[in-house]
C-alpha positions in Angstrom: 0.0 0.0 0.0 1.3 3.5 -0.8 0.5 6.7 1.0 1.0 10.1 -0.6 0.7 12.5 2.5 1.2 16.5 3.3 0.6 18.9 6.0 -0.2 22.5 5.2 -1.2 25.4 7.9 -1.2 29.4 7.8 -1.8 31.7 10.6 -4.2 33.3 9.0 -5.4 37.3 8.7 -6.0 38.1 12.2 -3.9 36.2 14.3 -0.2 36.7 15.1 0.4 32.9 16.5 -0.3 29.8 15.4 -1.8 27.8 17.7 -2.9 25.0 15.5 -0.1 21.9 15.2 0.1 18.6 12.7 1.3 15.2 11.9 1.5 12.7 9.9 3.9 10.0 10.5 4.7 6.6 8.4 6.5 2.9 8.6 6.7 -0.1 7.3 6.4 -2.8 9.4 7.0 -7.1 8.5 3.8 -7.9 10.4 1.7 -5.2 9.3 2.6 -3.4 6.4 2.6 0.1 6.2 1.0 2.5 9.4 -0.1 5.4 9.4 -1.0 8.3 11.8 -2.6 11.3 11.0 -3.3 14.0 13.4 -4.2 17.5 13.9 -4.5 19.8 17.0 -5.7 23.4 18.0 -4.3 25.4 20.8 -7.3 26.8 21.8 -7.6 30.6 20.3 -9.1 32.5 24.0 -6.8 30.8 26.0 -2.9 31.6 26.7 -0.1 29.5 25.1 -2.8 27.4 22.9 -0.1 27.1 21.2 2.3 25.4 23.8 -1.0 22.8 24.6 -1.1 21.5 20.5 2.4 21.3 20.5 2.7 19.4 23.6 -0.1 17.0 22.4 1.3 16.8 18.8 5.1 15.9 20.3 2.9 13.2 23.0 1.3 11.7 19.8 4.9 11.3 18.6 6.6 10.0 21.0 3.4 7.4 21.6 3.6 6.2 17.9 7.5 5.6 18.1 7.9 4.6 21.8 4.7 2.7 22.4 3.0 1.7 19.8 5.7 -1.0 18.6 5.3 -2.7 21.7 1.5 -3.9 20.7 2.9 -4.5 16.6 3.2 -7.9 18.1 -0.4 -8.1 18.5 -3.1 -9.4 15.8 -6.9 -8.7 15.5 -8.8 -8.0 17.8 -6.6 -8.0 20.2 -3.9 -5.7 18.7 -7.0 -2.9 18.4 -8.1 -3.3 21.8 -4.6 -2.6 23.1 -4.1 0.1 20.4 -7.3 2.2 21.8 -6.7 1.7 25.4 -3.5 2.7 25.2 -3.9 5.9 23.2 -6.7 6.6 25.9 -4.6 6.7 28.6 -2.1 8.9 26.5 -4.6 11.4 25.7 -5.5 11.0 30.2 -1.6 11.9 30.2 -1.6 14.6 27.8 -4.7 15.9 29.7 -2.3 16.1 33.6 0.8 17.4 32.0 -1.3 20.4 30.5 -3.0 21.0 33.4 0.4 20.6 35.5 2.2 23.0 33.3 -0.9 25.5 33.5 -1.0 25.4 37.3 3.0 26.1 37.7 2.6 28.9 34.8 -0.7 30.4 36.4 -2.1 29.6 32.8 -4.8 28.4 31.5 -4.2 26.4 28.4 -5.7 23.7 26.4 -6.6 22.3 22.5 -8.6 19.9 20.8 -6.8 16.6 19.4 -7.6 14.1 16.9 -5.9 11.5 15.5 -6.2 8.6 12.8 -4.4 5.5 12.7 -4.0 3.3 10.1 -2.9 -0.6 10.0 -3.5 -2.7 7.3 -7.1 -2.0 5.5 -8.5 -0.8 9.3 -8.4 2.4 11.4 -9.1 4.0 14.7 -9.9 7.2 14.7 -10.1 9.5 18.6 -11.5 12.9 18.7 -11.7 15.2 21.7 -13.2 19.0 21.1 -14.2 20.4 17.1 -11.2 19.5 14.6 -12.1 16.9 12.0 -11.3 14.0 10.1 -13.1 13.4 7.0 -12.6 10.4 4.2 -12.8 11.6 0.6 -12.7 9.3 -2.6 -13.6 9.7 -6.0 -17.5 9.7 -5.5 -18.4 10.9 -1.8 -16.9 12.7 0.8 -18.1 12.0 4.2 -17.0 13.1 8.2 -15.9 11.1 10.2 -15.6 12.5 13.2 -18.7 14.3 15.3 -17.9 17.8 16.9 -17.8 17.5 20.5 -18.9 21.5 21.2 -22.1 23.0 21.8 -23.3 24.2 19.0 -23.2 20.3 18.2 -25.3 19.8 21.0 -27.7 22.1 20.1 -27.9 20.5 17.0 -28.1 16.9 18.1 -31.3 18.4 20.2 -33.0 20.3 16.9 -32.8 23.0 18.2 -31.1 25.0 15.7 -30.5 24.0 12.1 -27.5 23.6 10.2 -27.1 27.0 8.8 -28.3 28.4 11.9 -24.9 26.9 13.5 -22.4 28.7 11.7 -23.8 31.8 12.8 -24.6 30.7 16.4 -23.3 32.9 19.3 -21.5 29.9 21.2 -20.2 28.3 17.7 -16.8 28.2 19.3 -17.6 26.9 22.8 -15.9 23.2 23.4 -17.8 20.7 25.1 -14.6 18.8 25.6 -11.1 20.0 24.8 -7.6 18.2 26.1 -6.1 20.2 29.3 -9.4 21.9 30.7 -11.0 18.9 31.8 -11.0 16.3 34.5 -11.0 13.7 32.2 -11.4 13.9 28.5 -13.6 11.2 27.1 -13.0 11.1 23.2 -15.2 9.3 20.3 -13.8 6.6 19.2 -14.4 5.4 15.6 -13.2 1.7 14.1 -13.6 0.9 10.8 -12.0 -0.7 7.3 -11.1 1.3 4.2 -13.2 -0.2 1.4 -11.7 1.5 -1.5 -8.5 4.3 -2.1 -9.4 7.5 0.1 -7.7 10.7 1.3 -7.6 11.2 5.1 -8.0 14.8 6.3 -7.5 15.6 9.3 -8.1 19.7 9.5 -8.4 22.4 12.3 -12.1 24.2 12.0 -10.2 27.4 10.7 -10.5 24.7 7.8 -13.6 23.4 7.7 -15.7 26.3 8.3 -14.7 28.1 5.3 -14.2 25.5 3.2 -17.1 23.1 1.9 -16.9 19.3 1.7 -17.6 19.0 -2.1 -14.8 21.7 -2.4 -12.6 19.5 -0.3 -13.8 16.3 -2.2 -12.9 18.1 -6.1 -9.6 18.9 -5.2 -8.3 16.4 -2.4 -9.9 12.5 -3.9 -7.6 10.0 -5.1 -7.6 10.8 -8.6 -6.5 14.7 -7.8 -3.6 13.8 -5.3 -1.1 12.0 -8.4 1.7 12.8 -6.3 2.8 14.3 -2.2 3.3 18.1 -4.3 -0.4 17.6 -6.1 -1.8 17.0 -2.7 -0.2 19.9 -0.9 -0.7 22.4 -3.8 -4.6 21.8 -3.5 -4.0 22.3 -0.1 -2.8 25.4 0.2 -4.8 26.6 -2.8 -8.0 25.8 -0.4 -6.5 27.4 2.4 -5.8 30.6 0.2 -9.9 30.5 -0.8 -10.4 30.2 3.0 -8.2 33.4 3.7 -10.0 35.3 1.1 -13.5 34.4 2.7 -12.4 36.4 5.6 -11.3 33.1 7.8 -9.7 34.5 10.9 -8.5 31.7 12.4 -5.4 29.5 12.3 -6.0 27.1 9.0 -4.6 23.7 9.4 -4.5 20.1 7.5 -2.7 17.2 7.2 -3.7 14.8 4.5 -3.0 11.1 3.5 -4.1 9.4 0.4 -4.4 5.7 1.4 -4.5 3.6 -1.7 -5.6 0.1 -2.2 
């Protein structure tokens, strides 16, 4: 299996730090093939050092995918995926003290939402705490995979306002959920197979709320991402269209194309 992959990510009109972070990391292995990881994180944007907390969680997701996760390679099944999720649940538990340790010596208050996809084989796992995304793309469809853990997702789950009424609603950027402000993060979990070739994006909302999923699907399927420079080109064209419909947030994505 071959992976074409890129991460692209601009600061944006407004703001003078990135907060948002990325990764994608790949290997070969003898007893699974190629794995991939694809993950995307953002510092939140009201809080101090956002950009310290998706750093911190990017560098955790790192170390975790070199350091730990070839421990449970061994693994097969049902077994290996059981041991895969558990284990990047109590990372994310981890992540979660050493934020709130380092906010309590800095007197700050600091946190970002995480999500992550990995990849073994034809199957995934995919972990999402607070309102970045991960959606699958291929030549047909484009769908999301991942459900926004904020309010305005609440509110939406409840009917009480509609879809367009969201992207105008008053607490549109209120987290439910985000990695260093809570007790205990509890992220959704999706497992599933890839049925066909598909593009992984993982992207910050400074992405997604600008940027529609049948534009995402045109210029990011399969058939458009020939090669890691095709891929990243259409990524930062897309974040360029996102700038120029007066985006102010950080705009971040990281992108595989899995094909089968």
């Amino acid at each position: 299996m071959k992976v074409k992959a890129c991460i692209y990510t601009d600061v944006g009109q407004t703001r003078r730090v990135n907060q948002d972070a990325a990764l994608v990391k790949v290997a070969n292995t003898k007893s699974h093939g190629r794995i991939t990881m694809i993950a995307v994180c953002d510092g939140m944007g009201g809080l101090s050092k956002g950009e310290v907390a998706s750093c911190k969680a990017i560098r955790a997701l790192e170390m975790w995918f070199h350091e730990e996760l070839v421990l449970m390679l061994p693994l097969t099944g049902k077994e290996l995926w059981e041991a895969v999720e558990n284990s990047l649940r109590r990372l994310i538990i981890r992540i979660n003290t050493d934020l709130k340790r380092y906010g309590r010596n800095k007197g700050l208050s600091l946190g970002t939402t995480l999500v992550c996809l990995l990849q073994i084989g034809e199957r995934y796992l995919c972990l999402n705490i607070g309102d970045s995304r991960i959606y699958f793309i291929n030549s047909k469809s484009i769908s999301q995979v991942t459900k926004d853990q904020s309010l305005v997702q609440e509110k939406l789950d409840k009917g009480i306002i509609s879809e367009s009424e969201a992207m105008e609603d008053a607490e549109k950027n209120v987290l439910s959920q985000c990695v260093g402000m809570v007790k205990a993060p509890v992220p959704e979990t999706t497992i599933g197979t890839f049925d066909k070739s598909t593009t992984v994006v993982a992207c910050t909302d400074g992405f997604w709320r600008t940027i529609t999923p049948e534009e995402m699907r045109l210029k990011l399927c399969p058939q458009m991402c020939v090669t890691d420079e095709d891929m990243l080109l259409e990524c930062k064209k897309l974040s360029e269209l996102a700038v120029r419909r007066d985006e102010e947030d950080n705009i971040s994505i990281a992108a595989a194309c899995m094909e089968f």
